[in-house]
PDB file of N, H, CA, C and O in Angstrom:
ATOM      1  N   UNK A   1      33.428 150.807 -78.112  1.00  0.00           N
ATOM      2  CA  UNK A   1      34.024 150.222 -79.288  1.00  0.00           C
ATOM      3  C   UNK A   1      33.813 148.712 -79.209  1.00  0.00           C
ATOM      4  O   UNK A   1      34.052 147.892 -78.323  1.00  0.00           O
ATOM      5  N   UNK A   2      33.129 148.593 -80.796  1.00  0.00           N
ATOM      6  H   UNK A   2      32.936 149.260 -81.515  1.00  0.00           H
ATOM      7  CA  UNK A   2      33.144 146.120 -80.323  1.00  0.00           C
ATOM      8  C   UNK A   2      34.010 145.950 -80.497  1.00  0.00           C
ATOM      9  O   UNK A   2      34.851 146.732 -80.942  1.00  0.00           O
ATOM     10  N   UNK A   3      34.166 144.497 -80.114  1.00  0.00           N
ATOM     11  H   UNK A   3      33.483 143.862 -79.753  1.00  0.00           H
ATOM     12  CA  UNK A   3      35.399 143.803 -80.558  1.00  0.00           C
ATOM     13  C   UNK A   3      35.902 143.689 -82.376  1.00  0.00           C
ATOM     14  O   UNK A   3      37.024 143.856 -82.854  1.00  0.00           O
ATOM     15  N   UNK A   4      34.800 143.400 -82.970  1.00  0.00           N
ATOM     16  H   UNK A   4      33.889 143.265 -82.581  1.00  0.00           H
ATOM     17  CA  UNK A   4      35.751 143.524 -83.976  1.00  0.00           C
ATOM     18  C   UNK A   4      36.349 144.852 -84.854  1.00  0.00           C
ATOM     19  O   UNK A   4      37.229 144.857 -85.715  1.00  0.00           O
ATOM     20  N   UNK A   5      35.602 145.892 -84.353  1.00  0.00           N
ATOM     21  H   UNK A   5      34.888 145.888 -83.654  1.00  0.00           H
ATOM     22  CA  UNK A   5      36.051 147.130 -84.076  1.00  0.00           C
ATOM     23  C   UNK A   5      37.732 147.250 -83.843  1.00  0.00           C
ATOM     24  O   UNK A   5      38.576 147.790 -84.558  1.00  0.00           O
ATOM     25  N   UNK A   6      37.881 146.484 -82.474  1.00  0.00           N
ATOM     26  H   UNK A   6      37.195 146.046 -81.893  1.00  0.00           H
ATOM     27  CA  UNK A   6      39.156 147.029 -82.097  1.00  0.00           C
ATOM     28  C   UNK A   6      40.106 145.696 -82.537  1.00  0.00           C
ATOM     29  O   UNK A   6      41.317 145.654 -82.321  1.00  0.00           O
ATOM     30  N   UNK A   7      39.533 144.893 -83.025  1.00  0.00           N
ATOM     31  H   UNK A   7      38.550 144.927 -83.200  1.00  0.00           H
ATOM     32  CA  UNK A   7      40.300 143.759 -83.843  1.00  0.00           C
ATOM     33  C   UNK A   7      40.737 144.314 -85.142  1.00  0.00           C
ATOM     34  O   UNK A   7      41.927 144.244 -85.452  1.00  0.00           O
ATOM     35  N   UNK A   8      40.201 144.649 -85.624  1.00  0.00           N
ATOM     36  H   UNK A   8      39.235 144.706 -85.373  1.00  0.00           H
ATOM     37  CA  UNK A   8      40.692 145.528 -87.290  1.00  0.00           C
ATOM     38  C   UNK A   8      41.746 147.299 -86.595  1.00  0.00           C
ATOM     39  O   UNK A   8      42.838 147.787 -86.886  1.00  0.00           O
ATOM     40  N   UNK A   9      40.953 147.577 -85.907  1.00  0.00           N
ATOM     41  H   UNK A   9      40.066 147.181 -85.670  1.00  0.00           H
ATOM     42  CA  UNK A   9      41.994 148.943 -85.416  1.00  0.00           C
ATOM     43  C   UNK A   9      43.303 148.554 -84.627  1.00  0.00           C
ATOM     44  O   UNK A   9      44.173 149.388 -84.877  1.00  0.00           O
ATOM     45  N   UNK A  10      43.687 147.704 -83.876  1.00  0.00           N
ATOM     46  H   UNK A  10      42.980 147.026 -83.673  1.00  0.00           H
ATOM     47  CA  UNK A  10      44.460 147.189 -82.975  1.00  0.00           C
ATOM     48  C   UNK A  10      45.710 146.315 -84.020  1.00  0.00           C
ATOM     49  O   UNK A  10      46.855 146.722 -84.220  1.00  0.00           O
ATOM     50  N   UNK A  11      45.081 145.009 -84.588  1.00  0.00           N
ATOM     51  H   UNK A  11      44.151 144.679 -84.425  1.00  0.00           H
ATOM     52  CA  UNK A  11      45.878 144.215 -85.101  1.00  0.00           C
ATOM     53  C   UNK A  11      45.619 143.944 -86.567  1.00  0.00           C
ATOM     54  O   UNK A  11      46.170 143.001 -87.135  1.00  0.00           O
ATOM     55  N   UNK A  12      44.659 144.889 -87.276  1.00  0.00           N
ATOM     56  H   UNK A  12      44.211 145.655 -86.814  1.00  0.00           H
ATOM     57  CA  UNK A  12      44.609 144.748 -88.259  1.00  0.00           C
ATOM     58  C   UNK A  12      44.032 143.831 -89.114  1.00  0.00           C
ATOM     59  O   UNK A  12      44.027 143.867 -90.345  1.00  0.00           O
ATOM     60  N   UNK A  13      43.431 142.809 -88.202  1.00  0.00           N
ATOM     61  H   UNK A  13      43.436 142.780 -87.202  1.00  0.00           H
ATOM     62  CA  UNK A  13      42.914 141.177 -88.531  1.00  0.00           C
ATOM     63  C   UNK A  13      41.316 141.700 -89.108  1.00  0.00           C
ATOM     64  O   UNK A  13      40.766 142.561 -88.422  1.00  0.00           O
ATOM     65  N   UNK A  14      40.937 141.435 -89.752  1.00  0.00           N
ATOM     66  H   UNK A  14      41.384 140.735 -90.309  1.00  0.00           H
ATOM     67  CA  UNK A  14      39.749 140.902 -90.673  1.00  0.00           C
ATOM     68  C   UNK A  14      38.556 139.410 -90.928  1.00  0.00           C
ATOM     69  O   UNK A  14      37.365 139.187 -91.150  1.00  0.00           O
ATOM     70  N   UNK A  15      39.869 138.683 -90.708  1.00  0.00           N
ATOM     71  H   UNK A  15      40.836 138.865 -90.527  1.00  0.00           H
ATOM     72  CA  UNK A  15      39.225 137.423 -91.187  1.00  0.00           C
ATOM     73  C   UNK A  15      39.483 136.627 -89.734  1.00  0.00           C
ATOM     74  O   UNK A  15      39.297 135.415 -89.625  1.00  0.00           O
ATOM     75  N   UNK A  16      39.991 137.580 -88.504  1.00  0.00           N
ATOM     76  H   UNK A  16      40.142 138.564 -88.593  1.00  0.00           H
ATOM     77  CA  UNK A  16      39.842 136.067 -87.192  1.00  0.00           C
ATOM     78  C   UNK A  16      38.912 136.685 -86.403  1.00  0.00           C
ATOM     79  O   UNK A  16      39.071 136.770 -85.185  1.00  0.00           O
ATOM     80  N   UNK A  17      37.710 137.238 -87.120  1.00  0.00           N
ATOM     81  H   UNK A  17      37.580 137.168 -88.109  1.00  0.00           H
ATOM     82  CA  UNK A  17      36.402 137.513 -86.232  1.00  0.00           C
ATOM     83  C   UNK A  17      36.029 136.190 -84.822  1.00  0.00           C
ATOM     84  O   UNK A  17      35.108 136.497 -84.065  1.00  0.00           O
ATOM     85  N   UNK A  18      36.367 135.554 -84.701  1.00  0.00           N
ATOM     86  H   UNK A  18      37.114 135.304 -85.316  1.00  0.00           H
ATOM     87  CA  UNK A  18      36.178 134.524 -83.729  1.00  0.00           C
ATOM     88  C   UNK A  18      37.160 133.803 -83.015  1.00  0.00           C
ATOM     89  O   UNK A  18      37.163 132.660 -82.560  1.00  0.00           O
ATOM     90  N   UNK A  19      38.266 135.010 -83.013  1.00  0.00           N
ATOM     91  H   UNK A  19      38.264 135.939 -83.382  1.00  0.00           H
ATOM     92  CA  UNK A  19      39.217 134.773 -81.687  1.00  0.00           C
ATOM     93  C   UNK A  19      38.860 135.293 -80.516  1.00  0.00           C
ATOM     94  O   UNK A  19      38.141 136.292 -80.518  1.00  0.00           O
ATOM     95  N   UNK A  20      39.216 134.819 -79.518  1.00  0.00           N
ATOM     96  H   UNK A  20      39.800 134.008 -79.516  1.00  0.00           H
ATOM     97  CA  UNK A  20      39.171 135.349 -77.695  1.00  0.00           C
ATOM     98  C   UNK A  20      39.853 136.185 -77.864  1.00  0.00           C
ATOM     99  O   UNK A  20      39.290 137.069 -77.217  1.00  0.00           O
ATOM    100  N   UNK A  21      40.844 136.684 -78.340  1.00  0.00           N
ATOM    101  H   UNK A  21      41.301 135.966 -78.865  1.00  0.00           H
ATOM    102  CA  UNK A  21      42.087 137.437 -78.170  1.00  0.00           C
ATOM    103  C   UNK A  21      41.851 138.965 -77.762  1.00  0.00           C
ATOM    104  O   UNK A  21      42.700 139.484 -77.038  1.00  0.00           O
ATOM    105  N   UNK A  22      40.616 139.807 -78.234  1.00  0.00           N
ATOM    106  H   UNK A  22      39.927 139.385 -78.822  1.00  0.00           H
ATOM    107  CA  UNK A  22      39.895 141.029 -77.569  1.00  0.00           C
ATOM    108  C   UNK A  22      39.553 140.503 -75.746  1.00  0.00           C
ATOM    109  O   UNK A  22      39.682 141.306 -74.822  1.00  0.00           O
ATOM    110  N   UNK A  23      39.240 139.450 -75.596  1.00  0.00           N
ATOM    111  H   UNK A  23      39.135 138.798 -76.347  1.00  0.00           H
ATOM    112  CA  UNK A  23      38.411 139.360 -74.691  1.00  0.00           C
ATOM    113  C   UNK A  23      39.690 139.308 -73.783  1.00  0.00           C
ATOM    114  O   UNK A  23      40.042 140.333 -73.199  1.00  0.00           O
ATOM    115  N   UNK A  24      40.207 138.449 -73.687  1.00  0.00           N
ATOM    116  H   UNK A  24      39.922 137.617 -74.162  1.00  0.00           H
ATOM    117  CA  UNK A  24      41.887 137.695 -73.211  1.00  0.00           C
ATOM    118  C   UNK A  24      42.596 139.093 -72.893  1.00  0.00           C
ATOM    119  O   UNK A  24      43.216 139.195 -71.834  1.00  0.00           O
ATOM    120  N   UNK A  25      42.541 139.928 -73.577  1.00  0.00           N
ATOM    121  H   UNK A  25      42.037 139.845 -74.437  1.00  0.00           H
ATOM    122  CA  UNK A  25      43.359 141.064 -72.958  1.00  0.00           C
ATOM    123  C   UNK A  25      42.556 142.283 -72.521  1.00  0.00           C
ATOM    124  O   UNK A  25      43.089 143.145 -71.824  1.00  0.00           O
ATOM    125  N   UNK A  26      41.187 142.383 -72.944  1.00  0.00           N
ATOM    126  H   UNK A  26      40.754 141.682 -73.511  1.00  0.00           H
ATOM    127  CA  UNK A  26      40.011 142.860 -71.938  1.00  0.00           C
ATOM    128  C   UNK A  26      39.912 142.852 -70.651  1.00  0.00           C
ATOM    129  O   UNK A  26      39.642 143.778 -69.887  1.00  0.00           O
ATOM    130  N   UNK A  27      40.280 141.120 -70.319  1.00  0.00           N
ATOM    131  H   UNK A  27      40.500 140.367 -70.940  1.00  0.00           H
ATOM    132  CA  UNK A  27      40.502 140.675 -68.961  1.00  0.00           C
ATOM    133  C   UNK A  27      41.784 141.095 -68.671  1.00  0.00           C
ATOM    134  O   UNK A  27      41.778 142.011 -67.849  1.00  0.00           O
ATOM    135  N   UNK A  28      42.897 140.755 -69.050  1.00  0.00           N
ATOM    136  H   UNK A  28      42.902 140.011 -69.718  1.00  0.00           H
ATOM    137  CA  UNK A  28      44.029 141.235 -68.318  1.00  0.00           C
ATOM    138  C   UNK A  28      44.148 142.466 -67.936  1.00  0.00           C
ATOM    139  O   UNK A  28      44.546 142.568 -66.776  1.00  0.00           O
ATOM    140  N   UNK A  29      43.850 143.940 -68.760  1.00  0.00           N
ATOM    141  H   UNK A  29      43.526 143.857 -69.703  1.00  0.00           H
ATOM    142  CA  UNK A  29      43.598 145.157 -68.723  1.00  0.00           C
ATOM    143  C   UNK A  29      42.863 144.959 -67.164  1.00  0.00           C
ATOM    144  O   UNK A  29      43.379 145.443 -66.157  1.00  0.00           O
ATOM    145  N   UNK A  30      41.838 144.329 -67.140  1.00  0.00           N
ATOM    146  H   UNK A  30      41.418 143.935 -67.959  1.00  0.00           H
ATOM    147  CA  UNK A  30      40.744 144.676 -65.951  1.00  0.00           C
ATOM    148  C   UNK A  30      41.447 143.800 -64.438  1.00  0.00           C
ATOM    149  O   UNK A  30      40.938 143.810 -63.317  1.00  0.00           O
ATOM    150  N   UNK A  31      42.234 143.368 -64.693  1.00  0.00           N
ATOM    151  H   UNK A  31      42.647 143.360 -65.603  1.00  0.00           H
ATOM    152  CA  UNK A  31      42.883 142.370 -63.642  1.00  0.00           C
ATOM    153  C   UNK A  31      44.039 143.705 -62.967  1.00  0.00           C
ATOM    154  O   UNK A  31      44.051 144.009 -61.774  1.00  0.00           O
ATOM    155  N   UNK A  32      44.971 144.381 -64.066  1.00  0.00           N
ATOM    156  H   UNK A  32      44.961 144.134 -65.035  1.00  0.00           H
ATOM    157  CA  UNK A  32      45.599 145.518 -63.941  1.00  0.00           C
ATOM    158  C   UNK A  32      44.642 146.385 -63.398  1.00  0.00           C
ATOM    159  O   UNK A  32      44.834 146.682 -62.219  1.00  0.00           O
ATOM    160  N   UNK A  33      43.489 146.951 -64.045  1.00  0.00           N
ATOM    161  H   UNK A  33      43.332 146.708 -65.003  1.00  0.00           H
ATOM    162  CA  UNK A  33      43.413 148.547 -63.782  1.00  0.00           C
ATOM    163  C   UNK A  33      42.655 148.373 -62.355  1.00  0.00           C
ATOM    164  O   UNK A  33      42.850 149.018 -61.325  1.00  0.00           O
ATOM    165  N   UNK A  34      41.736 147.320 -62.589  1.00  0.00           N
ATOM    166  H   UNK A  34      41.577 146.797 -63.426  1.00  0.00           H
ATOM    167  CA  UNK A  34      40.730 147.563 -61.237  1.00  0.00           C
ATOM    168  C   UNK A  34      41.384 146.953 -60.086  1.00  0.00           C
ATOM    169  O   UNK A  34      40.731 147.094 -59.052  1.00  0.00           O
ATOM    170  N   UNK A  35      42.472 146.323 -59.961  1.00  0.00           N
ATOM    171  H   UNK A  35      43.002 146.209 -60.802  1.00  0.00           H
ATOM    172  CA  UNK A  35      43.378 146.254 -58.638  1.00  0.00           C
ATOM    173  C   UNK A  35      43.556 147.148 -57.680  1.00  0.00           C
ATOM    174  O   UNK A  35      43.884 147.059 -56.497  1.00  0.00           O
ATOM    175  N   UNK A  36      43.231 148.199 -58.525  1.00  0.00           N
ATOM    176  H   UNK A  36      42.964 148.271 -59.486  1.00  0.00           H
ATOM    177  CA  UNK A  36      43.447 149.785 -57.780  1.00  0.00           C
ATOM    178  C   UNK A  36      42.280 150.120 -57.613  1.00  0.00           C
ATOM    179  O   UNK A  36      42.294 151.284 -57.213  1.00  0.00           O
ATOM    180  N   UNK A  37      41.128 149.696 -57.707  1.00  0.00           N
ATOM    181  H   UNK A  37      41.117 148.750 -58.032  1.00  0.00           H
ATOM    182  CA  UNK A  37      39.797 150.699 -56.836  1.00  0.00           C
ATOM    183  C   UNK A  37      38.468 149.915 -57.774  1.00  0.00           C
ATOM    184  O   UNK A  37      38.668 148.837 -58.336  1.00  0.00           O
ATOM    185  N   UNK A  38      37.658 150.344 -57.813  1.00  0.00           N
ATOM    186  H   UNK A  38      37.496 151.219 -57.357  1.00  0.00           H
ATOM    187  CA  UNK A  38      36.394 150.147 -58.563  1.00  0.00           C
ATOM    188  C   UNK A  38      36.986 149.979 -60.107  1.00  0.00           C
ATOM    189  O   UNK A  38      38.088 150.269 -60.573  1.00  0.00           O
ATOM    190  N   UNK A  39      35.486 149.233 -60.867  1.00  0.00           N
ATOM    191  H   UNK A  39      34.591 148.997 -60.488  1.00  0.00           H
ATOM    192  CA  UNK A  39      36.057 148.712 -62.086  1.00  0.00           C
ATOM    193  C   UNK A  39      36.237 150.044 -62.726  1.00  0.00           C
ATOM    194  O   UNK A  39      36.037 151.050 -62.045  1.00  0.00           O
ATOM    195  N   UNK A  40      36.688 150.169 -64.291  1.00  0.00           N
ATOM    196  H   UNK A  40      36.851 149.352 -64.845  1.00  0.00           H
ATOM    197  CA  UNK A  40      36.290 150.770 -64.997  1.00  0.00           C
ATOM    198  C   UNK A  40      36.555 150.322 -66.339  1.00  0.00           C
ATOM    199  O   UNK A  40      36.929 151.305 -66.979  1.00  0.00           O
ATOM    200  N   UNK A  41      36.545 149.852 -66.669  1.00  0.00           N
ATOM    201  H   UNK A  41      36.241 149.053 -66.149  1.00  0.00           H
ATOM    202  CA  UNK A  41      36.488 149.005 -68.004  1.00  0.00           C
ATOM    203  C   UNK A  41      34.840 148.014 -67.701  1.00  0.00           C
ATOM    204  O   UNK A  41      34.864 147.226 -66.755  1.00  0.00           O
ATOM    205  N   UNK A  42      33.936 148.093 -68.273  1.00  0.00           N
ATOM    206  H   UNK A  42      33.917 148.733 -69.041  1.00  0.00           H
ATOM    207  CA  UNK A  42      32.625 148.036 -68.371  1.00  0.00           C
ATOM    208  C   UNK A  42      32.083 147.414 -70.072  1.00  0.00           C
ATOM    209  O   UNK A  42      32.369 148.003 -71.115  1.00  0.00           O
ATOM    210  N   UNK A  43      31.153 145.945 -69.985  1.00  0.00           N
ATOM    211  H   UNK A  43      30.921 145.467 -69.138  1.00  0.00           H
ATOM    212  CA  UNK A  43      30.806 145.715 -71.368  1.00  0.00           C
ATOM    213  C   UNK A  43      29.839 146.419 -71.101  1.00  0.00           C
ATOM    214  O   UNK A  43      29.579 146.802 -69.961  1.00  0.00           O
ATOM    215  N   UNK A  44      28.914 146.791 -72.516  1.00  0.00           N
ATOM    216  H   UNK A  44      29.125 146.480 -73.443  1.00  0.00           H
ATOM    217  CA  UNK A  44      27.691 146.913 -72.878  1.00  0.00           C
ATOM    218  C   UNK A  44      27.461 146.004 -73.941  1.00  0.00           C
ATOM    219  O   UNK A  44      27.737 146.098 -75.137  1.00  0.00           O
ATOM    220  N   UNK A  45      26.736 144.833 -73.095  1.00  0.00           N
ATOM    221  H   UNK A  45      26.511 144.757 -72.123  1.00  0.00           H
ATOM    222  CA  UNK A  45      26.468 143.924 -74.207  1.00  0.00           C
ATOM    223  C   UNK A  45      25.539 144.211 -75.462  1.00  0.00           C
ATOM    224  O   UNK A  45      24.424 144.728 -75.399  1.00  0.00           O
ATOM    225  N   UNK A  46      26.216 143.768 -76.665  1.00  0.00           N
ATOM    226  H   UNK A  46      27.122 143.347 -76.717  1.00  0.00           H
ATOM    227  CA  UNK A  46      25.493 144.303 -77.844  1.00  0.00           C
ATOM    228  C   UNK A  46      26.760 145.628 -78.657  1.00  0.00           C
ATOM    229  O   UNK A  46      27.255 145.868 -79.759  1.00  0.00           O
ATOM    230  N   UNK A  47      26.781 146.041 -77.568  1.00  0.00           N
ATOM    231  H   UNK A  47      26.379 145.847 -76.674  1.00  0.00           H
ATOM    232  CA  UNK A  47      28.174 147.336 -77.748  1.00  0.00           C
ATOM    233  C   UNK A  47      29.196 147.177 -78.328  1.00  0.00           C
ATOM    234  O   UNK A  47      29.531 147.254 -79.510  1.00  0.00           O
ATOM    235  N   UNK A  48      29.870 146.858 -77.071  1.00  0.00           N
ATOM    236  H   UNK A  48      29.598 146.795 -76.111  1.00  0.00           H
ATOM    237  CA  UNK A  48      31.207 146.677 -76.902  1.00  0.00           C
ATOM    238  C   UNK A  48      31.381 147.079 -75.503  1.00  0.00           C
ATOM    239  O   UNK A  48      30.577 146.863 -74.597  1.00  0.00           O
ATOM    240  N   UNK A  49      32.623 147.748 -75.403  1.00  0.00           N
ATOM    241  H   UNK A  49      33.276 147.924 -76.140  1.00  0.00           H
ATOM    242  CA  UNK A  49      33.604 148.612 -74.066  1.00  0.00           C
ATOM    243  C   UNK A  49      33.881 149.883 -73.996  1.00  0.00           C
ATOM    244  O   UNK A  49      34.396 150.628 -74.830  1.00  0.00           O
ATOM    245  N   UNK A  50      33.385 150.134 -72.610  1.00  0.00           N
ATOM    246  H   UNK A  50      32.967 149.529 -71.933  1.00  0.00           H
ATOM    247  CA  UNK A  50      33.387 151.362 -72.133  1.00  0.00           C
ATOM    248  C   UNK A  50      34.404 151.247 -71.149  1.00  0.00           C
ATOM    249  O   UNK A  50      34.759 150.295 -70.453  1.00  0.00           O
ATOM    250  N   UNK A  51      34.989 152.994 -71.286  1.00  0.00           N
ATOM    251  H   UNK A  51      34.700 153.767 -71.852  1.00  0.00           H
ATOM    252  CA  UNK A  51      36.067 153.153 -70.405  1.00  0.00           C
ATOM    253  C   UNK A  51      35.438 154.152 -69.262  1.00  0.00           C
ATOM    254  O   UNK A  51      35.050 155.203 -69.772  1.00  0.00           O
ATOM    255  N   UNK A  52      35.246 154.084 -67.869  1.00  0.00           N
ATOM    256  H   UNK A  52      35.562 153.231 -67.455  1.00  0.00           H
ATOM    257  CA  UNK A  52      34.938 155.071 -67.533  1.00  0.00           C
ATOM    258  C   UNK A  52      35.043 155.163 -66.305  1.00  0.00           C
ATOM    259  O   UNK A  52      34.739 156.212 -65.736  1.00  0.00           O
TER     260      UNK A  52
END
C-alpha cells in the first residue's frame, strides 16, 4: 500500500500529499515491531509497504 494510499484510508487527508506523517509513524511502527527479531515492515520503493 503507498503512502498516499494509506493517507486517504487512515486519516482521510487528500490535499496533505506532502506530509512525513506516513513515514513518521512507518518508523515508529518499525522501532516497535522489529525490537523483537528481524524487520518486517519492508519499502518497495515505487510501491509502498509491505508487511511480512
Amino acid at each position: 500500500m503507498g503512502r498516499n494510499q494509506i493517507m486517504e484510508t487512515v486519516w482521510g487527508l487528500g490535499e496533505y500529499r506532502r506530509s512525513r506523517v506516513v513515514e513518521m509513524f512507518i518508523s515508529r511502527l518499525r522501532q516497535k515491531i522489529d525490537a523483537q527479531g528481524s524487520p518486517l515492515i519492508h519499502t518497495a520503493r515505487g510501491v509502498g509497504y509491505i508487511l511480512c
